[in-house]
Structure formats: structure tokens, C-alpha cells
C-alpha positions, 0 to 999 in steps of 0.5 A: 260457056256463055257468061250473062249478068243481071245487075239490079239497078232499079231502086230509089235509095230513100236513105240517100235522100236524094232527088237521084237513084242510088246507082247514080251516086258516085263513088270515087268520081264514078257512078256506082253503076259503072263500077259494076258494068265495068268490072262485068266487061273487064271479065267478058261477060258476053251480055249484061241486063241492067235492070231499071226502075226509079230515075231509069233515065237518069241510069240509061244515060251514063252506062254503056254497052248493056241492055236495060229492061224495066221493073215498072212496080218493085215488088222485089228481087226476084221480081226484078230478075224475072224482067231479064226472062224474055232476053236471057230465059232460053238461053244456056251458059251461067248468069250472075245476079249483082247488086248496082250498089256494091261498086267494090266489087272486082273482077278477080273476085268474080272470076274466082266466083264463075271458076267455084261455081263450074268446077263444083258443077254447081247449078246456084252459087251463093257469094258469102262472107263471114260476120259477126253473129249480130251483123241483120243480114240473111244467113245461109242455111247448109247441110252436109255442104248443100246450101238448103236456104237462106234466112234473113235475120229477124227469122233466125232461130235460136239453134241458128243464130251462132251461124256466122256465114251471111248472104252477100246478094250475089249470086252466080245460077244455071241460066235456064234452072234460074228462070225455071225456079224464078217461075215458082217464087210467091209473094206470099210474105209480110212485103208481099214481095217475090225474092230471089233468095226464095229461089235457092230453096225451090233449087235445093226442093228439086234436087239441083246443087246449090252451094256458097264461094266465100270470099274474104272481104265483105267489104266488096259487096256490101251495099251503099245507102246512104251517104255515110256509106257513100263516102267510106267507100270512096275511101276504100277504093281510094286506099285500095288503088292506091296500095296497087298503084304504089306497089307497082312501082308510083311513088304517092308522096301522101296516099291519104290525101290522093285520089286516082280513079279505078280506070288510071293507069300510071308508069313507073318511077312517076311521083304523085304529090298530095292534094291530086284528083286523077280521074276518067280514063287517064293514062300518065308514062313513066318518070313523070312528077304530077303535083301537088294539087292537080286534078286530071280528067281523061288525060293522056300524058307521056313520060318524062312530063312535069305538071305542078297546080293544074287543071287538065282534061280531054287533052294529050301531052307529049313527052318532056312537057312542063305544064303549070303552075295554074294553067288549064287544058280542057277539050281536044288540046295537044301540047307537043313535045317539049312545050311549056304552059306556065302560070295562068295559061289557059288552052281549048281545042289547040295544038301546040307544038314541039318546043313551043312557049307559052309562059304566062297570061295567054288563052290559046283557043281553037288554034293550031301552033307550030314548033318553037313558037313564043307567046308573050305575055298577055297574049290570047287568039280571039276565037269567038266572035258572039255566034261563032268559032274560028281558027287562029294558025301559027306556023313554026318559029314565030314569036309573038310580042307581049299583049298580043290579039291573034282576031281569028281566023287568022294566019301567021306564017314561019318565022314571022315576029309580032310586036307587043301590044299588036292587035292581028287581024289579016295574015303575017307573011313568012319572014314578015314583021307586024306592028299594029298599034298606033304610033307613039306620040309625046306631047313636052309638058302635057303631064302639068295640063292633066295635073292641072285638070285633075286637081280642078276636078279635085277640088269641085268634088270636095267642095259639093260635100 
């Protein structure tokens, strides 16, 4: 059976007071939206409509692979949903209809909620939750196992208001039955607004079966807005992945003080020091000791790898690397093998090879390094020249004396030695030396003339105060 999701994605989010739509907001680095979209992909949903209104822009430019449609005025729920009817009305198979602001979700929770919602040979599927009997969310109304309605809070009756079953806003529908009752929803309330809630009454009035799945932690689906709730949330997800990251086998010295986004995979016997933020779409192997106080974006890192203070993006790392302290990847680096980045070492678009030595105080940028190549001290490739850049090649086996200028573009060959204190600018042979610098020059007692031309200029600025 095909499976199509209507994710309602076109509210301001006024209590999050904020120039931005709610959806847009992140929780745990990633926007609120995504999470949704991306747990509908993980479970194979064949099309997913997000529905768009307010900042509809700002929404279409962060997810991927849906199809948007646009609520131009929100009047409601249903409203929205009926917007997915010329894509999804004709069509068979089921549809769910979720919240964009209930990041939480988890795909095993919704598969379990497709699985409920067949097996019962149910046309409508309510998601629900148990609560307090204070909790002001919609209660669902059932007889005899049929769910015959849900009413909202504040139009409870007093023979109603023990029940403790609440609407969570997710729901699993025929397709064709849903876009069938959509048809018949009024606006005909105090918000002059057409529900989708409405629409499981008009199904129980026609005699389709409308049921509920229960899940256990409401927490899942409850909404976000504000930004309270913005920030319990991320300590939720936060706790959550961390729990699974440590029960699978990865050592998180401190998981309160640790956050690893929901896409980061981790190997085993891999240590996690406190302070870290991984995030994006890392991946980091096993045996590997990351920290403290790293922060990883889209990170591709092999086993066996050490990296301590860093900040790290875009980049892959082979195994046995040794990064940092305080050193900084960002944008298409590859460090090989082996390799070392020490303190204050800085790479942009560079490959740097198996063994190869950069211990301190060096940028390498746009720059392609062989194996077992030493960068002294202080050096850096001079990579941009005001309107372009260009690439400085280092084949293997070159050292590079301290307080070196690579001008790119430019070519050191194998084997080739730099003197420090060299400024690069045309090609080194293989095998070959390069000096270029001025010749050291000693001028006998000089050092007594600059005295002597210090302490007179010395004495003519004290004297003019």
C-alpha cells in the first residue's frame, strides 16, 4: 500500500516571537521541520506534502525532497490539509497527517502507528496519549472501542471530564475517505476555522472505523511554541540519543554536558569527552577519543582518530589521525592517514597526506600535500591574491622550514627542503633546496649607534611634555 504524509508546516508561531516560522526554529541544530521530513523518509514514505504559509520561503529553503503547497489565509486545520487535495484526493493508499512542530517524533513510532491503523482495517487512526485530566488538550470521545469524536478542552462536559485519553494532532486516514470527509468540514465555530478533528466525527457519521493507537510518551508529539519549550526539547532529544549512543557501545564521559545530533553515527569503543557538539551528518569509526570541547559539522572520521579542542566541518579524516588542540578543518579537507594538525593549525579545501606534519601555527588552503610532508612553524600557502584562488602542490617528502610563504600557484617537488624564513614563489625541483631570503648581514658595533639614536629620540619626547 502507498504511504503519503501531510506535514502542516504553515504557521507563524507568535509565542516564539520571532521574525522566523516556527518550523524553522532548531532543536538540537536542526530545524523542526527536518526532524519531521526526515523521520517520513527514514520510513519510506512514498510522497510527503508540506503544507506552507507564513515565512513559506524561509521553509522551502532548508527541506528537501517534498512537495510544498500553500495555505495562502490559515483558516484551520483542515484547511490546511485540503490544500494536499489536488496531489493526494484520487489517489489510494493511507495518509498521515503530522504536526511540523513536534520534532520528537521517531520513525518507529510511526510505523508502529501505520502497523495499528491496517491491521485494524481502520479508515482513521487518532494518535493519543494518556494525561492528566487538567492537561487543555482535546479529548477523544470512544464507544464501545469506536472513536466517535474529539472534543477540545474547554467544551468538555462535566460526564467527560474524568477521560484521560487526549489528541496528540496526528493522525494516520484512508487517503480517499479523508479528502471525502474533508469535503464536508464547516467553519461553523467560534474561530470561524475548519478542523481536522471535525473530520473524525463526519467518518464515525458514515459508518467508517475511526480508532485511536496509544502511544506512551507524549513527549513525542507535543508541540513546540515557544521558546521554553524549544529548549526542553533539545534537552530531550539530547538525552534520548545520548542514552542509545551509550547503550550501543560509546563511551560519553559526561551526557549532560554533550550534544550529538539525531543524523551522527558513532562506533564503538569511541570516547566522548564533555563540552562536545556533533552535529550534521557525522559519521566517526571506532576507537576513536574525540574532546573535550569539540564541535563536529558533517564530519567524516575513521577509527583510531584523536581529536581534542577543535573546530572541524565538511572535511574527512583517515585513520589514526591526531587533530588539535585548536586547530580548525573547514570546507572539502582530507587529512590522510596518520597525519598530524597541532595547536592553531588551520586547513580550507586541502588534502594532506598519509603521515604528513603540520604542528603549529600553519593555514593550509586550497592546497594539495603528499605523504610525510613537515610544515614548520608559522608557515602558511598564500592562497588568494584579492580576486582569486589558486593552488599551492606539495609532493611527498618535503620539509618546509619555519616561517615559510608557499605564493600560490605554486609546485614544490619530492624530496625538496625550504629554508625558514623563505618567501615561495616559483617552483622547487625535486631533490632541490630553496633559500629565499636576504643574506644575513652583521654590521661590528652597530647595536651602540641605535642606542644612541634611540635614547636622543628618547629624551626629545620627554622633553616636549
Amino acid at each position: 500500500m502507498k504511504k503519503y504524509a501531510v506535514v502542516l508546516a504553515a504557521g507563524k508561531g507568535t509565542r516564539m516571537k520571532s521574525e522566523k516560522p516556527k518550523v524553522v526554529h532548531e532543536v538540537l541544530y536542526k530545524p523542526m521541520i527536518n526532524h519531521v521530513v526526515d523521520e517520513l523518509k527514514a520510513l519510506g514514505v512514498d510522497e510527503t506534502i508540506v503544507v506552507v504559509g507564513h515565512g513559506a520561503e524561509q521553509v522551502e529553503a532548508i527541506v528537501e525532497g517534498v512537495t510544498f503547497v500553500h495555505q495562502k489565509e490559515q483558516l484551520g486545520t483542515g484547511h490546511a490539509v485540503l490544500q494536499a487535495k489536488d496531489i493526494l484526493g484520487d489517489k489510494e493508499g493511507l495518509t498521515l497527517v503530522l504536526n511540523g512542530d513536534a520534532p520528537l517524533i521517531r520513525k518507529e513510532t510511526l510505523q508502529g502507528f501505520i502497523d495499528y491503523h491496517q491491521e485494524h482495517q481502520n479508515q482513521a487512526t487518532i494518535m493519543s496519549a494518556d494525561c492528566d485530566t487538567s492537561t487543555h488538550y482535546g479529548r477523544v470521545i470512544k464507544e464501545d472501542g469506536q472513536v466517535k469524536g474529539i472534543v477540545e478542552f474547554k467544551d468538555l462536559l462535566d460526564c467527560q471530564r474524568d477521560i484521560t485519553e487526549m489528541n496528540t494532532g496526528e493522525y494516520c486516514f484512508d487517503n480517499q475517505a479523508l479528502f471525502n470527509a474533508l469535503s464536508k468540514v464547516t467553519n461553523q465555530n467560534a474561530q470561524n476555522e475548519y478542523y481536522v478533528t471535525d473530520v473524525i466525527g463526519i467518518m464515525d457519521g458514515q459508518g467508517l472505523r475511526v480508532d485511536a493507537y496509544k502511544i506512551d510518551d507524549f513527549n513525542e508529539v507535543g508541540g513546540i511554541n515557544d521558546r521554553l519549550a524549544l529548549a526542553e526539547a533539545t534537552q530531550i532529544l539530547r538525552d534520548r540519543i545520548n542514552r542509545e549512543h551509550l547503550l550501543n557501545g560509546v563511551n560519553i564521559v559526561d551526557p549532560s554536558n554533550t550534544y550529538i545530533g539525531r543524523d551522527v553515527v558513532i562506533g564503538v569503543d569511541t570516547t566522548i569527552e564533555p563540552g562536545c557538539i556533533i552535529k550534521g551528518k557525522t559519521v566517526i569509526g571506532n576507537n576513536c577519543h574525540i574532546g573535550p570541547y569539540c564541535e563536529f559539522t558533517n564530519m567524516e572520521i575513521k577509527d583510531n582518530v584523536e581529536i581534542k579542542f577543535s573546530v572541524l566541518s565538511d572535511s574527512i579524516i583517515e585513520n589514526g589521525a591526531d587533530i588539535g588542540p585548536y586547530a580548525r578543518l573547514r570546507t572539502n579537507c582530507h587529512i590522510g592517514e596518520n597525519a598530524h594538525l597541532g595547536n592553531f593549525v588551520e586547513m580550507k579545501k586541502a588534502i594532506f597526506g598519509k603521515g604528513s606534519k603540520a604542528s603549529h601555527l600553519t593555514y593550509v588552503g586550497d592546497a594539495e600535500v603528499g605523504e610525510d610532508v613537515n610544515f614548520g612553524c608559522g608557515t602558511i600557502t598564500s592562497n588568494y591574491d584579492g580576486k582569486n584562488k589558486s593552488l599551492t602542490k606539495i609532493e611527498d617528502h618535503v620539509f618546509i622550514g619555519c616561517n615559510t610563504n608557499l605564493v600560490a600557484p605554486v609546485t614544490v617537488r619530492k624530496n625538496a627542503y625550504i629554508a625558514a624564513g623563505s618567501t615561495i614563489t616559483k617552483e622547487v625541483e625535486e631533490d632541490a633546496m630553496a633559500i629565499a631570503r636576504a643574506r644575513q648581514v652583521n654590521k661590528q658595533g652597530y647595536s651602540k649607534v641605535l642606542e644612541e639614536i634611540r635614547m636622543k629620540e628618547y629624551e626629545k619626547r620627554k622633553n616636549k611634555k
